[in-house]
C-alpha positions as protocol buffer text, in pm:
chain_id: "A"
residue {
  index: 1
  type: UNK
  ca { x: 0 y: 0 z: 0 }
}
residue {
  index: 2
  type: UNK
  ca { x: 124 y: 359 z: -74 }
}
residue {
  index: 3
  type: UNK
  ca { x: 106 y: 583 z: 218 }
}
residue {
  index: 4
  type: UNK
  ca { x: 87 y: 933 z: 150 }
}
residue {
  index: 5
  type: UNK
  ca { x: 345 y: 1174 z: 374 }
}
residue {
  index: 6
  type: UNK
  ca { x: 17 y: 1323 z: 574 }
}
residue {
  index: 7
  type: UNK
  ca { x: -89 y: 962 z: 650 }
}
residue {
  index: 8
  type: UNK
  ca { x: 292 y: 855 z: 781 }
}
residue {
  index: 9
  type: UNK
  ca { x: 315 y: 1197 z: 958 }
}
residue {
  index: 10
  type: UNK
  ca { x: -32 y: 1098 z: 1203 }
}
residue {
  index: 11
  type: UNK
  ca { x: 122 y: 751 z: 1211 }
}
residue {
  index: 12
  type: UNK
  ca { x: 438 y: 898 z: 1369 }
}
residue {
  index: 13
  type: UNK
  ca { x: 193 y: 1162 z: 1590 }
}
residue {
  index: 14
  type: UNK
  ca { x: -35 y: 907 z: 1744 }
}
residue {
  index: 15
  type: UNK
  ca { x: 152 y: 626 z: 1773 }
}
residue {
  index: 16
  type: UNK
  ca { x: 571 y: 724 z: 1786 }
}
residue {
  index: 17
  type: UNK
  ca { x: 622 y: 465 z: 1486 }
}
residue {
  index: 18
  type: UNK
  ca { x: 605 y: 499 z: 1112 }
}
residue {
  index: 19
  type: UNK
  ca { x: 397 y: 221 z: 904 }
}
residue {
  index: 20
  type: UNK
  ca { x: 704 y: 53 z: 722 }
}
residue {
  index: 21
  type: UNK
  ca { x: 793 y: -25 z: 1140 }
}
residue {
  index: 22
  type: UNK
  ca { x: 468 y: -103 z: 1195 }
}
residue {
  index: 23
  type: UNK
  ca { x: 415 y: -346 z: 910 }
}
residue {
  index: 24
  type: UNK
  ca { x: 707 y: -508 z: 963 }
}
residue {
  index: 25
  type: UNK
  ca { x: 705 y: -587 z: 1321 }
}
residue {
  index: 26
  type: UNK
  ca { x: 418 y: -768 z: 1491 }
}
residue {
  index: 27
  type: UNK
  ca { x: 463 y: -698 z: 1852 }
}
residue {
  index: 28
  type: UNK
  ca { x: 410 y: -329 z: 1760 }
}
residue {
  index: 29
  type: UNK
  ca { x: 119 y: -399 z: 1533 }
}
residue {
  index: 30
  type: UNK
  ca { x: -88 y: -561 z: 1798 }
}
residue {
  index: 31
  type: UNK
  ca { x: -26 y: -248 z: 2045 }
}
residue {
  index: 32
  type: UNK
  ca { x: -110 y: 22 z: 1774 }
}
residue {
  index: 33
  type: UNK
  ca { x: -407 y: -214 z: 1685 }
}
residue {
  index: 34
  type: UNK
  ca { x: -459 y: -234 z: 2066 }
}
residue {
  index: 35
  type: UNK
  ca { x: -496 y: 111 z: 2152 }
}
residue {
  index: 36
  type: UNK
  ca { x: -707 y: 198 z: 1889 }
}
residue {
  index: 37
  type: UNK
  ca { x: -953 y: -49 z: 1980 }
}
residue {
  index: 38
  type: UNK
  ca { x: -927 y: 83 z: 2380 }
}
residue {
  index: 39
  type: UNK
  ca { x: -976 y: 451 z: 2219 }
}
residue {
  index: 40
  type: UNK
  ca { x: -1283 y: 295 z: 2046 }
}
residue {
  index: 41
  type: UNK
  ca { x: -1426 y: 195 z: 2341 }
}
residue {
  index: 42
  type: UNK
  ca { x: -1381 y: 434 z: 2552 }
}
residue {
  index: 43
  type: UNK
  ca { x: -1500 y: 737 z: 2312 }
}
residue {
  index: 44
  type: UNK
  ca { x: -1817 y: 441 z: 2192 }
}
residue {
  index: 45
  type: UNK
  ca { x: -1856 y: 495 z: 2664 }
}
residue {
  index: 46
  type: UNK
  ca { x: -1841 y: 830 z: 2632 }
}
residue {
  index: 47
  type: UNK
  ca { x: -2127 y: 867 z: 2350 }
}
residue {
  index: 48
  type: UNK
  ca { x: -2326 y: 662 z: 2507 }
}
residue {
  index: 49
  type: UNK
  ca { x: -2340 y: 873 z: 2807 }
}
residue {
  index: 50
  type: UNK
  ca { x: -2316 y: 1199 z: 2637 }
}
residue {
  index: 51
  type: UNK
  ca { x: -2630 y: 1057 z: 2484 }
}
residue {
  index: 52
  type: UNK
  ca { x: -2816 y: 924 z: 2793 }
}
residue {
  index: 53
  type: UNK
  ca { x: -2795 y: 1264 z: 2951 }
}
residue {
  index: 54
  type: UNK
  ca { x: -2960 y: 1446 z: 2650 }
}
residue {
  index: 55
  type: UNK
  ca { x: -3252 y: 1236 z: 2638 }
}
residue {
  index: 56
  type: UNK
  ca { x: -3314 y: 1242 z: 3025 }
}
residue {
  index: 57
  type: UNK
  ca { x: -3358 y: 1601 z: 3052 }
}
């Protein structure tokens, strides 16, 4: 896959590594890969609540 310089600059931002590290090493993969699932969660919490309080009021 081609990766644009914007795309390998937010790689770098968010997660300190650049994609040709992250596609060739595994262990660091699964934590980039494990993160964003954890930020998933917590911002899919965070809607849910935001969204609870606007329909109880």
């Amino acid at each position: 896959m081609h990766y644009t310089p914007e795309m390998e600059k937010a790689m770098q931002q968010s997660n300190k590594i650049g994609y040709e590290e992250y596609e060739r090493k595994l262990d660091k993969r699964i934590a980039v890969e494990k993160r964003r699932q954890d930020e998933y969660e917590k911002c899919k919490q965070m809607s849910a609540e935001i969204d609870s309080h606007m329909y109880t009021r």
